[in-house]
Backbone as numpy.savetxt, mean C-alpha at the origin, in Angstrom:
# Nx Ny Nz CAx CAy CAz Cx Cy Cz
12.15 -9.41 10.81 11.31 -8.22 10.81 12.19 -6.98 10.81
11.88 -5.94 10.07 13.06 -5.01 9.90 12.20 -3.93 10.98
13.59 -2.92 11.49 13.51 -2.41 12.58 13.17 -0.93 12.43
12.24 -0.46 11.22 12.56 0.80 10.73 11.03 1.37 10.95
11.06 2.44 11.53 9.87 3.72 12.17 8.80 3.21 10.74
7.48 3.00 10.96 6.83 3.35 9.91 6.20 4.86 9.85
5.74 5.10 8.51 5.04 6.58 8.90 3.56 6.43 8.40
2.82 7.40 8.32 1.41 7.18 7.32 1.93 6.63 5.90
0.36 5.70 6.12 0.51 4.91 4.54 1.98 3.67 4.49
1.91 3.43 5.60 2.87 2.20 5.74 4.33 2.29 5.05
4.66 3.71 4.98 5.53 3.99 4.43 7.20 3.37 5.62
8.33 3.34 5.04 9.17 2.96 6.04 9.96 4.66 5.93
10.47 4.54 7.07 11.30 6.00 7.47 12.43 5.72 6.23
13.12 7.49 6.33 13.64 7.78 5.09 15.19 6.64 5.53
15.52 6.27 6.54 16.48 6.13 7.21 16.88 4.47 6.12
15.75 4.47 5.54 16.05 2.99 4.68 16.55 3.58 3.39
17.37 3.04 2.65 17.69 3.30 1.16 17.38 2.58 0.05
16.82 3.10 -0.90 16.70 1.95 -1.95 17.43 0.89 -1.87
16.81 -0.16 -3.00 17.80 -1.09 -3.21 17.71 -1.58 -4.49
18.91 -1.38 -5.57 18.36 -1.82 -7.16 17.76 -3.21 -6.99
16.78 -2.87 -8.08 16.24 -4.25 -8.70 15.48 -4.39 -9.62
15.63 -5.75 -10.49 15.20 -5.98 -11.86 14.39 -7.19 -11.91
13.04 -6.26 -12.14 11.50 -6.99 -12.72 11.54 -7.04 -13.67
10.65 -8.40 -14.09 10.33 -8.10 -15.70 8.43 -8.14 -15.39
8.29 -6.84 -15.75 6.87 -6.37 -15.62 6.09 -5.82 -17.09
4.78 -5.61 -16.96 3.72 -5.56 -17.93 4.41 -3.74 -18.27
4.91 -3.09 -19.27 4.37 -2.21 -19.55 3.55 -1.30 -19.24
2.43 -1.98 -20.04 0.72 -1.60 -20.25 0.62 -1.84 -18.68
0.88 -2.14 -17.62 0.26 -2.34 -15.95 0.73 -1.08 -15.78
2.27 -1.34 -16.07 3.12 0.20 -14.97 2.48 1.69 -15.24
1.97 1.33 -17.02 1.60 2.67 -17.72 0.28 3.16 -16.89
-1.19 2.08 -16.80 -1.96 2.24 -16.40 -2.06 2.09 -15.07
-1.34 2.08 -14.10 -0.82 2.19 -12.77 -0.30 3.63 -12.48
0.62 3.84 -13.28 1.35 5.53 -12.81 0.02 6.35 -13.32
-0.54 6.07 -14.40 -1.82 6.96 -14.86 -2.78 7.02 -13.66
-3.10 5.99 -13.04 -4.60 5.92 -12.11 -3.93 6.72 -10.96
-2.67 6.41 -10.42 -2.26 6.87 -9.38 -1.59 8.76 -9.63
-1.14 8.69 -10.67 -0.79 9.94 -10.75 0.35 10.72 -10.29
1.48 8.98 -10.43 3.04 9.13 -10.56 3.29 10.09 -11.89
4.67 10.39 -10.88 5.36 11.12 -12.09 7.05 10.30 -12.94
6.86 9.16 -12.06 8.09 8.30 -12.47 7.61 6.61 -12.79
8.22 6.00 -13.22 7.64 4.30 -13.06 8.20 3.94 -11.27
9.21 4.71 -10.69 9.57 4.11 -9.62 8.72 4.48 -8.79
8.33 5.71 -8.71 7.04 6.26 -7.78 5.54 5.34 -7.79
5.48 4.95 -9.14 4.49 4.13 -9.33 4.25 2.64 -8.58
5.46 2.40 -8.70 6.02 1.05 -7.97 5.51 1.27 -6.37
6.46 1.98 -6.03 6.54 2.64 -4.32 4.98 2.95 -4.02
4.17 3.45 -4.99 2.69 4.28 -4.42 2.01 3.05 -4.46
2.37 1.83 -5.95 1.23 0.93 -5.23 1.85 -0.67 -4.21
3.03 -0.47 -3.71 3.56 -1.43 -2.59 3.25 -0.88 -1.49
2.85 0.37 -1.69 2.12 1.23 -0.39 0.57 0.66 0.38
-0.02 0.75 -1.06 -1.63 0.47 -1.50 -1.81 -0.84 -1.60
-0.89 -2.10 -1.07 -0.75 -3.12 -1.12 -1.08 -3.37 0.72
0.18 -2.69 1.65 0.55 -2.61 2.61 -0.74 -1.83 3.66
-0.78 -1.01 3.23 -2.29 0.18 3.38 -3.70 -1.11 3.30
-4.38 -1.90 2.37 -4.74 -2.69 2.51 -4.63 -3.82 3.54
-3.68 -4.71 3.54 -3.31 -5.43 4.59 -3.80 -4.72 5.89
-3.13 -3.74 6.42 -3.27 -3.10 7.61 -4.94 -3.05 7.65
-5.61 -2.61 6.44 -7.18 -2.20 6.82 -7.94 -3.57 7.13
-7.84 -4.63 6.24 -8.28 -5.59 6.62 -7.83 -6.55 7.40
-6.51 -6.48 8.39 -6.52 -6.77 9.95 -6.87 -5.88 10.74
-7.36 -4.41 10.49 -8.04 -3.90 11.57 -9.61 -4.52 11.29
-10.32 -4.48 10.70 -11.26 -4.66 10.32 -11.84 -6.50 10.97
-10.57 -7.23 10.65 -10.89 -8.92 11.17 -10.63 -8.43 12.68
-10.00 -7.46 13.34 -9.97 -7.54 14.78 -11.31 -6.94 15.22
-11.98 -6.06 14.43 -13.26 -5.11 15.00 -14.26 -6.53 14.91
-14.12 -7.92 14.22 -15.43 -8.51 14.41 -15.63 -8.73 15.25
-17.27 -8.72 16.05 -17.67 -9.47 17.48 -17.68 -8.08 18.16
-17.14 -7.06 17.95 -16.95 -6.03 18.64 -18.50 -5.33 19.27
-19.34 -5.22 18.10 -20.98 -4.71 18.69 -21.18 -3.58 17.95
-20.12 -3.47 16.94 -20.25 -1.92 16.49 -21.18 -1.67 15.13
-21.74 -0.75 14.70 -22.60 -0.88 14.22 -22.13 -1.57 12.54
-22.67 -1.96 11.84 -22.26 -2.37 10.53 -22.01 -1.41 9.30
-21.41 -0.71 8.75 -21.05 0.28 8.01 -20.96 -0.23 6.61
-20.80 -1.13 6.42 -20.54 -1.78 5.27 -22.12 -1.83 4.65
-23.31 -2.47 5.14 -24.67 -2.82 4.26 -25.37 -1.71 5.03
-26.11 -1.38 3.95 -26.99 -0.42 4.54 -28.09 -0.99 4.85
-28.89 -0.17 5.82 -29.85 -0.83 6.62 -31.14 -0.46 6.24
């Protein structure tokens, strides 16, 4: 488990440094990925959605810990 401050958006503190590396990825994903998100680089694109990966995770273990809780249901409308 690495030992580094997170910040909002599951980001890790600046105190980490890149590290090169070579994907072989879709193009057409990265293109329509930096487009939806509204990068200005393919690496930003990368980083914004390993974020939106991480950001997820976190919501749906808060969410499996709130079951049983009593709270009202937000999800279906009533």
């Amino acid at each position: 488990m690495s030992k580094l401050k997170k910040t909002v958006g599951g980001q890790a503190a600046a105190a980490e440094s890149p590290r090169k590396k070579n994907f072989r990825l879709r193009q057409s994903k990265i293109d329509r990925a930096r487009a939806v998100l509204g990068a200005e680089t393919e690496t930003e694109t990368i980083e914004r959605a390993l974020d939106l990966v991480v950001f997820r995770s976190d919501l749906v273990e808060g969410v499996r810990a709130m079951r049983g809780t009593g709270l009202v249901n937000v999800v279906d409308e009533e």
